[in-house]
C-alpha positions as CSV (number, residue, x, y, z in Angstrom):
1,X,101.3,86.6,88.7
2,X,98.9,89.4,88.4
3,X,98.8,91.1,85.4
4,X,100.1,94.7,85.3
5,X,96.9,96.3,85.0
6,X,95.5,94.8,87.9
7,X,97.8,96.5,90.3
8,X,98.1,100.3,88.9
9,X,94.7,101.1,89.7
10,X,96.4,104.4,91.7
11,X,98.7,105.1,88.7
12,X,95.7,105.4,86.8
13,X,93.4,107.5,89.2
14,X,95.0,110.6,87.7
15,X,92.0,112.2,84.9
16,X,93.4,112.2,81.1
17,X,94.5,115.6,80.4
18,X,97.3,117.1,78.1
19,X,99.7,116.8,82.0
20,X,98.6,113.5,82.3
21,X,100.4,112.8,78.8
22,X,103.9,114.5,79.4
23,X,107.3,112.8,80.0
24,X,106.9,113.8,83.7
25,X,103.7,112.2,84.3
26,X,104.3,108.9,82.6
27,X,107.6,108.9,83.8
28,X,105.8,109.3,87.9
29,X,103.2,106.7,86.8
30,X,106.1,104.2,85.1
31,X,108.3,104.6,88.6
32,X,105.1,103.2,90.5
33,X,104.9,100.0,88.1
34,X,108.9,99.4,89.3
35,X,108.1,100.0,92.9
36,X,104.9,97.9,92.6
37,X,107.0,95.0,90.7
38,X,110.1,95.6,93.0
39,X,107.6,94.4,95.9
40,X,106.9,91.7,94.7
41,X,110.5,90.6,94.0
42,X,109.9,91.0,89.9
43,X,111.2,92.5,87.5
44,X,108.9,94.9,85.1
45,X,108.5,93.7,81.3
46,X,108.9,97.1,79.6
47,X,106.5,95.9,77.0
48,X,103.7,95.6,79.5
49,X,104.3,99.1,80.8
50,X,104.1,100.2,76.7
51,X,100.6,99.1,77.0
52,X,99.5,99.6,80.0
53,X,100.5,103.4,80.3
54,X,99.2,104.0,76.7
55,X,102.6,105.0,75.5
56,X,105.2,104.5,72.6
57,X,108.1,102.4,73.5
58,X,110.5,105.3,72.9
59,X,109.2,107.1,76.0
60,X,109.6,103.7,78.0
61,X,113.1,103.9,76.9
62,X,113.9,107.5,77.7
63,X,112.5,106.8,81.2
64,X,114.6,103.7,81.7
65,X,117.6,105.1,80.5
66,X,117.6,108.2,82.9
67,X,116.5,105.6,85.8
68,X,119.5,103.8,84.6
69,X,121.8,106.4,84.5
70,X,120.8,107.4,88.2
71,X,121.3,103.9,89.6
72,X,117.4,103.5,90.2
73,X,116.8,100.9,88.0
74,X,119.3,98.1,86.7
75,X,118.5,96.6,82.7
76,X,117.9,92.7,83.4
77,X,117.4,91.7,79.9
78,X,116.6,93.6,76.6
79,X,112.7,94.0,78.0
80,X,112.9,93.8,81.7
81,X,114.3,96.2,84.5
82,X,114.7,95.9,87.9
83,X,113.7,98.8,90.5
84,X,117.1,99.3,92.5
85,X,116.4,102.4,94.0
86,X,114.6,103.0,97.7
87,X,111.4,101.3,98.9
88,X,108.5,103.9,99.7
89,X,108.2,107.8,99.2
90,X,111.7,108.2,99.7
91,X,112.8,108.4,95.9
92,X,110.7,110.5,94.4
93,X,110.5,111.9,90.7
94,X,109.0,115.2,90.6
């Protein structure tokens, strides 16, 4: 399995500025790990995505619990999720 950090490389082409640290942005960049492990038929460790978007886990959470609340994402265990939402540039978070 590749590791998380491996496959982001376009999450991460965005420069480090104040934007780049917002809810919004993380939350964009934390959507594209889901769709990236949703192709390949896994489900995302949330602790992974703690450390490799640079982030607290309380902002992992907030994100997961609106992609939850939407139907986008479904909780498979207490640190993995599951993209459920649509394949591609059809779901959006902007």
């Amino acid at each position: 399995m590749p590791s998380p950090t491996s496959s982001i490389s376009s999450v991460n082409s965005v420069s480090n500025t104040s934007k780049d640290s917002s809810l919004g942005q993380t939350a964009r960049k934390f959507v594209e790990l889901l769709k990236q492990a949703g192709e390949r038929n896994e489900d995302l460790d949330l602790n992974s995505a703690m450390i490799t978007l640079s982030v607290q886990k309380r902002r992992i959470y907030d994100i997961t619990n609106v992609l939850e609340g939407i139907g986008l994402l479904e909780k498979k265990t207490k640190n993995h999720v599951r993209w459920t939402g649509g394949v591609g540039s059809e779901t959006e978070i902007g």
